[in-house]
N, C-alpha and C positions, 0 to 999 in steps of 0.2 A: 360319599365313598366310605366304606365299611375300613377302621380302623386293623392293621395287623396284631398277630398275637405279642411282637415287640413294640410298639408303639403301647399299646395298652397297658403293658406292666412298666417301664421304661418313665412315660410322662408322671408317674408316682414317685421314681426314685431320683430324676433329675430334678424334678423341685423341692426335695428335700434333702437332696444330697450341693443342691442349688452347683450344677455342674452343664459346662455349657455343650456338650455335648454326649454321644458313646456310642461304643461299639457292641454288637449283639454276635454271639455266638453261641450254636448247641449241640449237643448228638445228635446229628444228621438232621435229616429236612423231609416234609411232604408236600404235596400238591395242596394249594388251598382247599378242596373239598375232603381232606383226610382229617381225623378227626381224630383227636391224639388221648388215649382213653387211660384205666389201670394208673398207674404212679406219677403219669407225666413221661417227660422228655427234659434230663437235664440240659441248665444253659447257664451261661452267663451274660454278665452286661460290663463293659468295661465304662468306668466312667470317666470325662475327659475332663480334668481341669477344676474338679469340685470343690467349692468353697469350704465345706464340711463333711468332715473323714471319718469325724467318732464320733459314735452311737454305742448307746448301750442295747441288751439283748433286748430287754424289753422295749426298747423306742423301734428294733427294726422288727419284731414279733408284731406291734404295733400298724407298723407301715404294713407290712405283708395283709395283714386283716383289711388295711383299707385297698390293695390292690384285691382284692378276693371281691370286697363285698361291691366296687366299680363298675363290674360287669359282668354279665354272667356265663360270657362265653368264656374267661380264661379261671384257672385258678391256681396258686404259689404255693408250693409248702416249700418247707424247709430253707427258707431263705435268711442267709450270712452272708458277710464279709469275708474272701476269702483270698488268699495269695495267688498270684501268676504262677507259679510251680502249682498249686492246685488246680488251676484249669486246665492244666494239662493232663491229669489224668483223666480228665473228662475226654480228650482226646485222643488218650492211647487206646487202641487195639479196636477203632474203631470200624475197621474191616472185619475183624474176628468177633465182635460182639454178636447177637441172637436180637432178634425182636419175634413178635408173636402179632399176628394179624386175623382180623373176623370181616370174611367178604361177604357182598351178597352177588352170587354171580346168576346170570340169563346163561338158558340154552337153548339153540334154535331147532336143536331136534329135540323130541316127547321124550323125557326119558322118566325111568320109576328107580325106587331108590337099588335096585342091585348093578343099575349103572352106575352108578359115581360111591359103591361100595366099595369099588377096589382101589380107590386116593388112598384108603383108611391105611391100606400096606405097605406106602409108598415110604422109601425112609433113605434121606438119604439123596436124593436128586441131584445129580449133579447138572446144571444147564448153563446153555452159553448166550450172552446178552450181548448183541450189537447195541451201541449205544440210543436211547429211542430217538424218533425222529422228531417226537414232542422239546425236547432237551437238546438235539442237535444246536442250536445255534447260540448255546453257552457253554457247552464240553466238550470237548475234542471226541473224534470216533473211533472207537477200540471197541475189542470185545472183552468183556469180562467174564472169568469164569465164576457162576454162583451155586449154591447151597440149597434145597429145600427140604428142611429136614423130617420135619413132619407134614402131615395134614389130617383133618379129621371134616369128611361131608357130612351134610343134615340135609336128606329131603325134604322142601317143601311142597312142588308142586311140580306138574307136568315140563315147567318151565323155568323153575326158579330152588337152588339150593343155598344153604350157606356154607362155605368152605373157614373154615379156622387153618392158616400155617405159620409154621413155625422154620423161621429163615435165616441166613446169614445176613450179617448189615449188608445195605446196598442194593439188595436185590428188588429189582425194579416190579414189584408186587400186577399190577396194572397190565405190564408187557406178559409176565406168565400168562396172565389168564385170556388175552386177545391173540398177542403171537407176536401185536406189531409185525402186520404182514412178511411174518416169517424170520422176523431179524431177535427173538429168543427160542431157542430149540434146547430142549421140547419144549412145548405148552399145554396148555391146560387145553386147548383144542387137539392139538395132536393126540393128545391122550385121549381124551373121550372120541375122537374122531366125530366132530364138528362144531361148528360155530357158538364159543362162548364169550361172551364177556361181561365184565363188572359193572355194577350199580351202586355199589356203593362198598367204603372202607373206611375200616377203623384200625387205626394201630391200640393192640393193646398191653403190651408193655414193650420197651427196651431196656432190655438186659445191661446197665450199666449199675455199677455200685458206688452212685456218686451224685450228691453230693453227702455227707454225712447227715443221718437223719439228727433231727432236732426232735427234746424230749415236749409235748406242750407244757 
C-alpha cells in the first residue's frame, strides 16, 4: 500500500525528533489523485511527546534535504520550528483564500475552440454546491455558496480542452465540471450545454502567505 503524503514527511521527523507520536494538519485537502503543484500546500505536524526539542537551523535544513531526497513523490521547503499561535494563521481566512487549478476536461459533444472561448469572460461566478455525494458520509449536507473567479480554456481537440480556474477555497473543483447530477449549479455542463467531465487535476497554487520563507 502506497504510503500518504503525511506518513512520508512525518516518519523523518518522529525519528529524529524521537517522538511517539503526531498530529498532521494543512490548508485544506484533495482527493488522492490531485496533485498538488507551484509552492506546495502549507502544513504542520504537531509532535506528541518528543524526547528532543532543539535543533539548530542547520540540523533541521539538514532533515528537510533528507525528507526531499526519500522520495520522489513529496517534496519540503521552508521547514521550521514553529509556535501554536503560528499555525494558526495557517488557518485563518481559510474560506476567503484563492487557489488556482489546471484541468483536463472530456467533452461529449465535438466541439472547436470558439465553443469554450466564452469561459475566457466568465469572472466572477457565483455557484451553489450541495454537498457531493462522494463526501456525503463524512460531512454533513448543506449547500454552500462558491466563487469562480476566473478561467482561461486551451483547445486541444474535438474532444478534450484544458481549463486553468482560479477559485475561492473550498470549491469543490470536480463537482463544477460534472454537475454531480445536478447538485452544483451552474456547471461546466450547463454552460457549454452538454456532457463534461474531468480527467485529470492539478492544484497549482494556494494562495496562502505562510509559512515564512526561509533564505537557503
Amino acid at each position: 500500500m502506497e504510503s500518504s503524503v503525511e506518513e512520508l514527511i512525518s516518519e523523518h521527523l518522529l525519528a529524529n525528533f524521537r517522538a511517539e507520536g503526531f498530529n498532521f494538519s494543512s490548508s485544506g485537502r484533495e482527493d488522492v489523485d490531485v496533485r498538488t503543484l507551484g509552492n506546495g500546500r502549507p502544513f504542520a505536524i504537531e509532535l506528541l511527546n518528543p524526547h528532543r526539542a532543539n535543533f539548530t537551523k542547520e540540523e533541521i535544513k539538514q532533515l528537510q534535504q533528507a525528507i526531499n531526497k526519500s522520495s520522489e513523490k513529496i517534496k519540503v521547503r521552508d521547514l521550521q520550528i514553529v509556535t501554536r499561535d503560528a499555525v494558526g494563521h495557517m488557518k485563518e481566512g481559510e474560506e476567503e483564500k484563492t487557489k488556482s487549478y489546471s484541468a483536463l476536461i472530456w467533452s461529449q459533444r465535438p466541439i472547436e475552440k470558439e465553443d469554450i472561448d466564452f469561459l475566457n469572460d466568465i469572472k466572477d461566478c457565483k455557484i451553489a454546491q450541495k454537498t457531493p455525494l462522494r463526501v456525503l458520509h463524512r460531512r454533513p449536507l448543506a449547500v454552500r455558496q462558491r466563487l469562480i473567479h476566473t478561467m482561461q480554456a486551451r483547445f486541444l481537440d474535438q474532444h478534450h480542452f484544458t481549463l486553468h480556474l482560479r477559485t475561492q477555497a473550498g470549491t469543490y473543483i470536480k463537482e463544477f465540471v460534472h454537475g454531480d447530477f445536478g447538485r452544483t449549479k451552474p456547471n461546466l455542463c450547463s454552460l457549454m450545454n452538454t456532457v463534461t467531465d474531468i480527467l485529470e487535476l492539478d492544484v497549482e497554487s494556494v494562495d496562502v502567505d505562510w509559512p515564512p520563507a526561509i533564505e537557503d
